[in-house]
Structure formats: C-alpha cells, structure tokens
N, C-alpha and C positions, 0 to 999 in steps of 0.2 A: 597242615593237619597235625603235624608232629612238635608244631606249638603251638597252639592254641590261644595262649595269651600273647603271643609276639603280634603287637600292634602293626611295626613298621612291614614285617611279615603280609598280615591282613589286609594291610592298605593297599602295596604293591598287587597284590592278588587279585582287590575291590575291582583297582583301576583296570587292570587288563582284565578282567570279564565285563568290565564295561564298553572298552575296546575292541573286543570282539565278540560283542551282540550276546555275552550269554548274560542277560537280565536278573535270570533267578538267582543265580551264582552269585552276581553282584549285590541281590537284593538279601540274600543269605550274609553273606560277609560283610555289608553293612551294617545288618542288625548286632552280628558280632561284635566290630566297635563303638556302637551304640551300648552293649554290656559291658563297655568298660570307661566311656565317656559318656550316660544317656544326655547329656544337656549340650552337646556340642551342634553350636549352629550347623557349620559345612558337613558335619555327616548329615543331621537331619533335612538339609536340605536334599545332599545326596540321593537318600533315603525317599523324599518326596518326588523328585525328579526319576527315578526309576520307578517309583510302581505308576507315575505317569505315562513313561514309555510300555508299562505291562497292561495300560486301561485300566489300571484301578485307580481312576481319578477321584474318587470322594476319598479316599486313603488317602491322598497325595494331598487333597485339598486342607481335609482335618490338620497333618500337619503341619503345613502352611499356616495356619489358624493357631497354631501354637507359639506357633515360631512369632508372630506378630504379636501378640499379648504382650512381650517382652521389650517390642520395638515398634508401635503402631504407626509409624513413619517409614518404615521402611517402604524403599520405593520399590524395590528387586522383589519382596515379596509379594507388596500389593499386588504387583502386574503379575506375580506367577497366579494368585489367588485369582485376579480377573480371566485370567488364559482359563483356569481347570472350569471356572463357572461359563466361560462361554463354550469349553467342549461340550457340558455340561448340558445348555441350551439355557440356561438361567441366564436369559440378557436381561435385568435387570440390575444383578447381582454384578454382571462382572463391569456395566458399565460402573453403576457407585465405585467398583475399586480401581478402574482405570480413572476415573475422577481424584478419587482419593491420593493416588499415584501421582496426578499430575498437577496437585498441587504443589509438591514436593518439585518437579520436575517437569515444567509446561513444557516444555519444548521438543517432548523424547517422541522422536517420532515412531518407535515401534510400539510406545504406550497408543499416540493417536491412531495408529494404524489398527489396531487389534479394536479398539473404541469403534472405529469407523464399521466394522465387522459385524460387530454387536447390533448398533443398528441397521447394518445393511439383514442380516439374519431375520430384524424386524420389522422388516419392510419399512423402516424411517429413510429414505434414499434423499432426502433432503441433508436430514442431518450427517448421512451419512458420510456425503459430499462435500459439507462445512469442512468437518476433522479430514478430508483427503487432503482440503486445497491449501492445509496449516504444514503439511508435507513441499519443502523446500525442495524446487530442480536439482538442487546440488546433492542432495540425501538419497544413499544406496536403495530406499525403499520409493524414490518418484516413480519410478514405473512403473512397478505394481498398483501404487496408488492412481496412477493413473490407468491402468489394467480394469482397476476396478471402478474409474468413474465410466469409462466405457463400455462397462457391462450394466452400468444404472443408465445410462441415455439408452443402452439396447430397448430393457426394461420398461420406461417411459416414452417408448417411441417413436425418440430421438435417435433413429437410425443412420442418416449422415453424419450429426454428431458424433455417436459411436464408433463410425466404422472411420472416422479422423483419426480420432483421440488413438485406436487401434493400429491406424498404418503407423504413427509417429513411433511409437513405440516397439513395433514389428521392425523399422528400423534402425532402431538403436539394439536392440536385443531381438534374436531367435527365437529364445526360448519363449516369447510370450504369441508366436504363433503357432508354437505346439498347442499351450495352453487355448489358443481360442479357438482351434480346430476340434477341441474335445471340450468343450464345454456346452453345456446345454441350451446356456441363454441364448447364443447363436447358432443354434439347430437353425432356426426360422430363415436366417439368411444365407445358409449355407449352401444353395444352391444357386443364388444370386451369380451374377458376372463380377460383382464389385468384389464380394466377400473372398471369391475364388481366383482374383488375384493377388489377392494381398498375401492369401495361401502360397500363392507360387513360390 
C-alpha cells in the first residue's frame, strides 16, 4: 500500500492472497499489475483463472478470447476456453475447442477427459465412452475415466457391467467409493447386497 507502483511488491502480495483463498484481494492486485503491464499474458491469465474461482465465468471466458486472438493455437488456452464453456453448459462450444486443442495435442488426456464430459452432459454416452477408452491404464486420470464409464453402463442398464468396472477401481483407490456412495446414478442400487459390499 505504501507503494503502489512497486511491482515485485504486488506480485508477492497477488500470490499469497491467492494462497490463502482471499480471491478478491488477488483479483484487486492483479488488475493492479495489469495498470502497469495490460498486455502481459501470465497476469491476464492470472486474472482469468481467479474470477473463475469467484464464478464469473463469462469474465474469465472473454479473456480467455483475448488472450487466443494473439495465438489461435494455443493449446493451454483452448482447453481453459472449453472448461469455462462447459461450466457454462454450452457443450457445443466447449467440445469445437477441446477439438481444436487436440489437434495441436491428440493425445492429452485431461483434453479428452473433460471432451468425454461434454458429451456425457449430453447424454452422447456412446461417444462419450470413445474419448474414455483413448485414456491409457498407465495415465493418472484411468480411474476416473473408468469411474465414469461405470456410471454410463449404470445408465444404459448395464448394471453388472458397472458394478465390475466399479469394484476394479474401488480397489485400486478409496476415494472412488466415497464418490459412488454419494452419487445419484447409483441411488437405484444402493440397497442391493452387491452394491453394499463393495461399500464395505
């Protein structure tokens, strides 16, 4: 406060209000070194990714949109642009830019995963299950991809299916029987013998 133009000052400041969850603070003294850099990509991403965190995603989005005019390839942005359009509920939108993204870079599997989302959102559970199954055993995000082909055989009926694909993964990781004890699409079998061991 007692300089105002002291950049390295600002920045140090940006970062620990963003470390410890005060948003506005951050989103305030962002825009500060925006008044003295406006064209600087990493602030303005910055800048994006906090009023993300605050829910002003069409803010976040626009300058996301901006930020891409300059570099219509980028692949880090496209997929932030596809992420704000599918909080958004535009699965149209966000799939073209996880497309777009993954020209640049077929293989990223948190592009495909977030892609698979979009149509799962749109009840595409076919397609949605293509982009799961481009998801590698070996890749940090196979569980979950397989988390959520287990919730589309729930879905279509395929209840043994499901409740496989589920113990596999229940034991390899815990956390994804918390997740299926609170999720809705297995309300139906939750009282089952099968479903309520796998709880144990």
């Amino acid at each position: 406060k007692s300089e105002p133009e002291n950049i390295e000052a600002i920045e140090c400041a940006s970062e620990l209000a963003l470390k410890t969850g005060n948003y506005e603070d951050a989103l305030s003294l962002t825009d500060q070194l925006l008044l003295q850099s406006p064209l600087s990509q990493p602030i303005l991403e910055q800048k994006s990714q906090v009023l993300s965190i605050l829910g002003r995603h069409e803010e976040s989005g626009q300058i996301w949109m901006g930020i891409l005019q300059s570099d219509e390839t980028n692949v880090s942005v496209l997929y932030q642009l596809g992420k704000t359009h599918l909080i958004l509920n535009n699965y149209d939108k966000a799939i073209d830019y996880f497309d777009h993204a993954l020209k640049n870079k077929p293989h990223d599997s948190e592009i495909i995963y977030k892609k698979s989302l979009a149509f799962f959102s749109q009840q595409k559970y076919d397609l949605s299950v293509l982009c799961l199954e481009q998801i590698s055993d070996t890749d940090d995000l196979y569980d979950f991809a397989q988390y959520q082909k287990s919730k589309i055989q729930m879905l279509q009926g395929n209840t043994r299916q499901s409740l496989e694909i589920l113990s596999k993964i229940i034991k390899s990781n815990d956390l994804f029987k918390l997740m299926a004890s609170n999720e809705t699409i297995f309300e139906s079998m939750s009282n089952t013998s099968e479903f309520q061991q796998l709880m144990k």
